[in-house]
DONULO-710574 format. One record per atom (N, C-alpha, C, CB): x negated, y, z. Coordinates in steps of 0.02 Angstrom, whole numbers, padded with zeros to 5 digits, always signed. Glycine has a CB too. Layout:
<recs>
XYZ ...
</recs>
This chain:
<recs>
-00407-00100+00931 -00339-00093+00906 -00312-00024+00927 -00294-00150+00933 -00271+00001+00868 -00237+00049+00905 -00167+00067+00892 -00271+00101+00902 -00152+00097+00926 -00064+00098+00932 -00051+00164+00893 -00026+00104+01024 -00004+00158+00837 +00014+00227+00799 +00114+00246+00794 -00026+00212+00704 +00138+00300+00833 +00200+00281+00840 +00228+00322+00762 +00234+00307+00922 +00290+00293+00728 +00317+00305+00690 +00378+00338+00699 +00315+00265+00665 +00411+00406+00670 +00485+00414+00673 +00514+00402+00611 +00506+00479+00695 +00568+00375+00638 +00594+00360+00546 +00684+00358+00581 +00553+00244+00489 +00725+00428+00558 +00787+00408+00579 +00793+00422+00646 +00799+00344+00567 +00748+00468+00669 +00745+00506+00734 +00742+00438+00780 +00818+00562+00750 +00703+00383+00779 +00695+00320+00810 +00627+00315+00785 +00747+00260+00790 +00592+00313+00865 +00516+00289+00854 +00481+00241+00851 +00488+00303+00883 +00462+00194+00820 +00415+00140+00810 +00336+00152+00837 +00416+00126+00734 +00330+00089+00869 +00250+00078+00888 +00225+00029+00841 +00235+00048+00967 +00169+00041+00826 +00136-00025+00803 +00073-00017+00803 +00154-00050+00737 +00040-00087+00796 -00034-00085+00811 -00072-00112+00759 -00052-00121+00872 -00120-00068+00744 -00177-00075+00691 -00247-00094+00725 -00185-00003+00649 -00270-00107+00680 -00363-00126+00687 -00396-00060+00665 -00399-00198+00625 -00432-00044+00710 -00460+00033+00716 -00470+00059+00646 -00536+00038+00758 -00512+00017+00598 -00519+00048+00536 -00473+00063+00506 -00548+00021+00500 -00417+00005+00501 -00359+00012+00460 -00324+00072+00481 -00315-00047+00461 -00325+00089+00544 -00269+00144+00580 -00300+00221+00551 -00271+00139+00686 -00372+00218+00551 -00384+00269+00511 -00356+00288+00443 -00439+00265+00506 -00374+00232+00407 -00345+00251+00327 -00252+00260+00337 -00368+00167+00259 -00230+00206+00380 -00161+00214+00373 -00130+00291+00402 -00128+00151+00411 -00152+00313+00457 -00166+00361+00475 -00165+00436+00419 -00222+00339+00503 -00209+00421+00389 -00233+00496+00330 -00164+00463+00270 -00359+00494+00278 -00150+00411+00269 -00113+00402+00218 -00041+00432+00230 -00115+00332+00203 -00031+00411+00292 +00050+00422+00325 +00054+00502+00322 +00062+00390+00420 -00002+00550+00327 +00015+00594+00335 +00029+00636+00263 -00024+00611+00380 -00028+00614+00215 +00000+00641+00134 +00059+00615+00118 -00044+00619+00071 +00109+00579+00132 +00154+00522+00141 +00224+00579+00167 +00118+00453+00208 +00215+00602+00229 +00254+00642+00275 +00230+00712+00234 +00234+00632+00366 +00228+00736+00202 +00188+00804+00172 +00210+00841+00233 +00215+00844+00087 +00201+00846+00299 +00230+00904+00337 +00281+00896+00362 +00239+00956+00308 +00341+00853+00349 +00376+00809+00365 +00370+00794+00433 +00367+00763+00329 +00427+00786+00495 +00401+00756+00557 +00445+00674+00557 +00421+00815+00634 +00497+00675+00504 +00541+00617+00535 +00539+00590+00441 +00642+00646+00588 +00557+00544+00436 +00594+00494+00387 +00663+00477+00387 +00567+00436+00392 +00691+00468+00336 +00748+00471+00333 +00738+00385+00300 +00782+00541+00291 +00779+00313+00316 +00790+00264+00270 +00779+00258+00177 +00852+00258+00287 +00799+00324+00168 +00789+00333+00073 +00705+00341+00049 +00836+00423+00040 +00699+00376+00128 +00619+00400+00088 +00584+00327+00097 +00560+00478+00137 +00595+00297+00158 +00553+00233+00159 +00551+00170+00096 +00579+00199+00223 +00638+00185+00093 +00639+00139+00029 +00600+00153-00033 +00703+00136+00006 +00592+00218-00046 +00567+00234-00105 +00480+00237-00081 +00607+00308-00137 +00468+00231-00058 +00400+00210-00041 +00377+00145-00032 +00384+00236+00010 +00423+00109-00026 +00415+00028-00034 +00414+00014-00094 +00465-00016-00006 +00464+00039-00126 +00460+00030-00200 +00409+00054-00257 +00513+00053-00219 +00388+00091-00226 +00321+00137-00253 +00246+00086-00238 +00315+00226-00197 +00259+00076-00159 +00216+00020-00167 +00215-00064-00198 +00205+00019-00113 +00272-00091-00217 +00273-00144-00228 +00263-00144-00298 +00323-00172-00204 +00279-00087-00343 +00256-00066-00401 +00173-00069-00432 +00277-00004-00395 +00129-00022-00387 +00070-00019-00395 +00042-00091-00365 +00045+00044-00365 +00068-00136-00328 +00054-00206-00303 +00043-00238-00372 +00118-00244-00256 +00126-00241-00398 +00122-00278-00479 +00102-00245-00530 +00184-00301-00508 +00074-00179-00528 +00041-00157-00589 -00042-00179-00580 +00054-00070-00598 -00068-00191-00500 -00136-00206-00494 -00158-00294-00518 -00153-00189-00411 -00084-00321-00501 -00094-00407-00527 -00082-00405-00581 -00051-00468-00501 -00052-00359-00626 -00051-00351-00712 -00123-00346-00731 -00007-00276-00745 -00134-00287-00700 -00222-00301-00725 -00268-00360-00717 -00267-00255-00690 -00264-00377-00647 -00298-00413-00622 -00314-00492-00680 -00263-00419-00552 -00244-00513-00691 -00238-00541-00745 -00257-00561-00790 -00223-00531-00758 -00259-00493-00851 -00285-00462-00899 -00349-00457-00882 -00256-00405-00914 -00376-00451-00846 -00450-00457-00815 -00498-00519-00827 -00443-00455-00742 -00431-00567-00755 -00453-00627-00767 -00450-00673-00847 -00418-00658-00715 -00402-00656-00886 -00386-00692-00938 -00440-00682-00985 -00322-00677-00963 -00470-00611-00993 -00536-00565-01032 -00605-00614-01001 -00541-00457-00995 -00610-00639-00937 -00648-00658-00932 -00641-00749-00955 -00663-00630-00875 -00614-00780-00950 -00603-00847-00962 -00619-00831-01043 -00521-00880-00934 -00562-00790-01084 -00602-00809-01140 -00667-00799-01154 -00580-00790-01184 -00692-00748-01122 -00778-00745-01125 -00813-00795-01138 -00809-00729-01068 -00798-00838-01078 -00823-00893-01052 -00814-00984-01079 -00797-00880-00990 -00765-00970-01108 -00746-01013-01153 -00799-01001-01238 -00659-00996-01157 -00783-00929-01259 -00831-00918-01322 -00900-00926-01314 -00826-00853-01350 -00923-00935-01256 -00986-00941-01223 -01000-01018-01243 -00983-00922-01137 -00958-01051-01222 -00969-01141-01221 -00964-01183-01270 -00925-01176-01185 -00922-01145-01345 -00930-01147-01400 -01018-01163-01439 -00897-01087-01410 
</recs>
């Protein structure tokens, strides 16, 4: 595990990851912060929202995926 501290609002957060994850979260936070040392509340929000976006655009597919395959599978049993 490892501990990665956050500023957001000139207030630092700790939190703890699982070594792998802390890596990727790690390289992510920093394209994230482009150079950036602190966060401001707006930017976080809009990064939540950015992510909860690509969340429901991946279960749109996912979907469309699954639904592509059922009918497959159905014209199959025909």
């Amino acid at each position: 595990m490892k501990q990665i501290t956050l500023t957001i609002l000139s207030r630092d957060y700790t939190i703890t990851l699982d070594d792998d994850f802390a890596k990727i979260f790690e390289r992510n936070w920093q394209k994230f912060l482009g150079g950036q040392k602190f966060l401001d509340p707006k930017d976080v929000l809009n990064a939540f929202i950015e992510k909860c976006y690509a969340d429901y655009a991946k279960e749109n597919d996912l979907k469309r995926i699954i639904e592509k395959i059922d009918n497959a599978i159905l014209k199959e049993d025909k």
